[in-house]
C-alpha positions in Angstrom: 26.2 0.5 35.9 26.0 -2.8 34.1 26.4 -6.6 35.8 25.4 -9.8 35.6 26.0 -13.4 37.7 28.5 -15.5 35.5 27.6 -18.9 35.5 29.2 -22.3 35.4 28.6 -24.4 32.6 30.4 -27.6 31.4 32.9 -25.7 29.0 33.8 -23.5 31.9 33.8 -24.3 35.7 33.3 -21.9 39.2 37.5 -21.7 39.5 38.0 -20.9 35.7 35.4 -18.1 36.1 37.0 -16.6 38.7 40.1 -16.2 37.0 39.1 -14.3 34.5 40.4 -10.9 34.7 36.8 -8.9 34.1 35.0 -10.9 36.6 34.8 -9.9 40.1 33.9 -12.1 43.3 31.0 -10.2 45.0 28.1 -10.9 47.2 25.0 -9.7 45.7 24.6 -6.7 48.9 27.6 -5.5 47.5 26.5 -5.3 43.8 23.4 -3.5 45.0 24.9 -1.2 47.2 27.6 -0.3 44.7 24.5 0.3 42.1 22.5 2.3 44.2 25.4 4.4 44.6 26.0 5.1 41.4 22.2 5.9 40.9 22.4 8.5 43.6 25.8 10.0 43.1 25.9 10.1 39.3 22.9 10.2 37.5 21.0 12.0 40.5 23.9 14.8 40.6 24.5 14.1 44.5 28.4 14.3 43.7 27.8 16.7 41.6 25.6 18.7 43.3 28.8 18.4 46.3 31.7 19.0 43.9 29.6 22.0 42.0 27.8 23.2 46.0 25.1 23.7 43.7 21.1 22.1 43.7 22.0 19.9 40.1 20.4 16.6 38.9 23.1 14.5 37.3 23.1 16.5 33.7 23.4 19.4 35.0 19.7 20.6 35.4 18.8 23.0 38.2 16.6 21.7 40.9 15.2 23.3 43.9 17.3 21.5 47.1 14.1 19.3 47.9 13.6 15.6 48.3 14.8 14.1 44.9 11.5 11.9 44.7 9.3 15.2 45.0 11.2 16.9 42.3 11.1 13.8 40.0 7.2 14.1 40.8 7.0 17.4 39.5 9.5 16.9 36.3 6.2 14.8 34.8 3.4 17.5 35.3 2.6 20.0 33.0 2.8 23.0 34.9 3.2 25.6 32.3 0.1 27.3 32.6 -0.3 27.5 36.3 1.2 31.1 38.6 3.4 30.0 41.4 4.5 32.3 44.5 7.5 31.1 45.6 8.9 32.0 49.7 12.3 31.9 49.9 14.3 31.9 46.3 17.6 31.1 45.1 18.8 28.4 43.1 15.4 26.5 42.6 13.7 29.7 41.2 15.7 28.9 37.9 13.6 25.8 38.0 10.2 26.8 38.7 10.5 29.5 36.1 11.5 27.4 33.5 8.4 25.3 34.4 5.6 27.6 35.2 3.6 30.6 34.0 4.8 33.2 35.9 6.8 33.0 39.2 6.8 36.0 42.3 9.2 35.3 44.6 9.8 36.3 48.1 13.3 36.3 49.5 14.4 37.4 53.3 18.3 37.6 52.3 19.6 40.3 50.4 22.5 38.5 49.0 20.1 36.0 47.5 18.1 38.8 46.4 21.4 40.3 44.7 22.1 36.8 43.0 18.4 36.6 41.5 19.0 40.2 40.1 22.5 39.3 38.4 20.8 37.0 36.2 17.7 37.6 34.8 14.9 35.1 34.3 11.7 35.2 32.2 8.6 35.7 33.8 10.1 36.6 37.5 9.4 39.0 40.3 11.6 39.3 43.3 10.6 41.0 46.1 12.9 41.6 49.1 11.3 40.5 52.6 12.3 40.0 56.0 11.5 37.0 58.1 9.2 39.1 60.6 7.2 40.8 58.0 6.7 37.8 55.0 3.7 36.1 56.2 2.3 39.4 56.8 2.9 40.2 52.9 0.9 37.4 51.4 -2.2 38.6 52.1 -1.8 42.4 51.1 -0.6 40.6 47.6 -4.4 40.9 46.4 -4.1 38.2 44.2 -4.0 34.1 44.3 -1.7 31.7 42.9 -1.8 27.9 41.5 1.3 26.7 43.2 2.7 28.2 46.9 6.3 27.0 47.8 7.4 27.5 51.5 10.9 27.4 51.6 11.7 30.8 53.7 13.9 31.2 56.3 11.0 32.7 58.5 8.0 31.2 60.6 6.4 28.6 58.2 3.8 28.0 60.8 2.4 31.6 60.1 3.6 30.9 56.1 1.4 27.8 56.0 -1.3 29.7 57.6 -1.6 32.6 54.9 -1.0 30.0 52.2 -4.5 29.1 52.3 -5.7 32.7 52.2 -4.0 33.1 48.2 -4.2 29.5 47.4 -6.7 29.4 44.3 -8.9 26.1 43.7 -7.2 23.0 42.2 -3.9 24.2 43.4 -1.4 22.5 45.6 0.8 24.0 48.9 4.6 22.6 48.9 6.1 22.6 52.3 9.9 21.9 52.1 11.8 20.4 55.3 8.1 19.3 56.7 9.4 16.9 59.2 10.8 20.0 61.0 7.5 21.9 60.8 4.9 19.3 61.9 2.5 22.3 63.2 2.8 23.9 59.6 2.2 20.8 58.0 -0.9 20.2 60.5 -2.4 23.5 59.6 -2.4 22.6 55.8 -3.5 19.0 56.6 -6.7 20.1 58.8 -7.7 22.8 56.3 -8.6 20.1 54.0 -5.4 19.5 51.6 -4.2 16.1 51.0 -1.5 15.5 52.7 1.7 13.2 50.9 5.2 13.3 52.2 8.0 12.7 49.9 10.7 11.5 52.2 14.3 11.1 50.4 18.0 12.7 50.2 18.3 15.9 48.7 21.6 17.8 47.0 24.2 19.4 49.6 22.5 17.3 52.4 24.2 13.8 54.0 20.7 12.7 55.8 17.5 12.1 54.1 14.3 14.6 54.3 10.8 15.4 53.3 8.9 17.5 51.5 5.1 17.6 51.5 2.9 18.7 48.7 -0.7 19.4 50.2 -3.2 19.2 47.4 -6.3 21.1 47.2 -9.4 18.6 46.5 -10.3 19.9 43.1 -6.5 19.1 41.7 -6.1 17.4 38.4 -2.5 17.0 37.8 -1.6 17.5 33.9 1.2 14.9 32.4 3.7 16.7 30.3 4.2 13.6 28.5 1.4 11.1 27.5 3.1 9.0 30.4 3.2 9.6 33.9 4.4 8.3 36.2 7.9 8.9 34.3 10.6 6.2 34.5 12.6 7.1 37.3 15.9 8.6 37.1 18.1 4.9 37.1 14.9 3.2 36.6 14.3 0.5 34.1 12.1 1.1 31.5 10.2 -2.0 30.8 6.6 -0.8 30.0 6.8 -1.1 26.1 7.6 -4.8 26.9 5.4 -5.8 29.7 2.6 -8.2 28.8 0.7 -7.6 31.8 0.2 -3.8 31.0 -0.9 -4.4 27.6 -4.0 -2.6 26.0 -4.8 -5.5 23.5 -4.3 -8.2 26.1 -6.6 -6.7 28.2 -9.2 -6.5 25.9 -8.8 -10.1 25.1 -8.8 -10.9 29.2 -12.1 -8.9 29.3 -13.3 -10.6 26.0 -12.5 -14.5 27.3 -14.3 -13.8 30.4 -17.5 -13.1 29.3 -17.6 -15.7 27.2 -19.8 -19.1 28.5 -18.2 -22.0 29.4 
């Protein structure tokens, strides 16, 4: 979405303006309500996402139903070489394979089960749980993973607390819905992870949420591009232009001040 203020000049005064038939009258809350609207409704996919009732960024992508700023976090890392294990799959599983190494995934419902079987992704396990028995599974998994999601419809207080027990060095914990599960997020925070909350709206959901990624100490994020942070999805994308973030002026800042006066 596209506007600008029209201004009065001496060929062309306030009332002739406003009689034009592509200008509208508007106070300027109006103009930004109306464009963050249109941020979040089309090019986010939340009317999408409602028309479609599926997790979809505005072109149609797959996304897991998280916070949209956590998910726009993760569309600039280069996760392709990292093992995720994933509690409580569905839609988003279509996005962390596409994204990831390899992807196990635990599920407590068997009709989402039976949706993951009808379509076959690369580089997926499914395993069929139950909400009593998960957090008991983790641990008899005899492995470790780069990435753990909780997103199961079972105790994440217990999740959280096996988590740790297959989380491998320089990997990170996702907690989804953490303002409902302060005590899982509290188990993750005092086991040493670093703790940041991504609070925002989400697809198929009229209030805002968050989701918490809990970082081990010894992560290194990799960019997928040569740029991160990413320009945000209705962002504006000024960087090639901006003087003050500019390599060779720098240098010549640095340069200047050493020299005497």
């Amino acid at each position: 979405m596209f506007w600008t203020k029209a201004i009065p000049t001496e060929r062309m005064s306030a009332e002739q303006i406003k009689r034009r038939f592509e200008v509208v009258e508007a106070p300027d809350s109006a103009i930004f309500l109306a464009s963050a609207m249109n941020i979040l409704s089309m090019e986010l996919g939340y009317k999408t996402s409602a028309d479609q009732r599926a997790s979809v960024l505005g072109d149609g992508r797959p996304i897991p139903m998280m916070s949209y700023a956590l998910v726009e976090y993760l569309l600039g890392l280069d996760l392709s070489a990292l093992e995720l294990l994933e509690l409580g799959g569905g839609g988003s599983t279509q996005f962390w394979a596409s994204r990831t190494k390899s992807v196990l995934t635990f599920e407590t419902s068997p009709e989402w089960m039976q949706a993951l079987k009808s379509r076959p992704l690369p580089h997926v396990e499914a395993r069929l749980s139950a909400a009593e028995t998960l957090a008991g599974d983790m641990p008899s998994l005899d492995r470790t993973f780069d990435i753990v999601v909780i997103d199961a419809a079972a105790n994440r207080f217990q999740l959280a607390r096996n988590a740790l027990k297959v989380l491998r060095p320089g990997g990170f914990v996702i907690l989804d819905n953490s303002d409902w599960f302060p005590n899982a997020a509290g188990v993750l925070r005092e086991a040493d992870l670093i703790q940041v909350d991504f609070h925002d709206f989400r697809p198929l959901h009229h209030y805002r949420c968050t989701t918490s990624l809990f970082m081990h100490r010894d992560f290194r994020p990799r960019p997928k591009t040569a740029r991160l942070p990413l320009v945000p999805i209705g962002g504006k994308d000024v960087a090639a232009t901006n003087v003050w973030d500019n390599l060779a002026g720098a240098a010549a800042e640095r340069q200047d001040a050493g020299r005497p006066e």
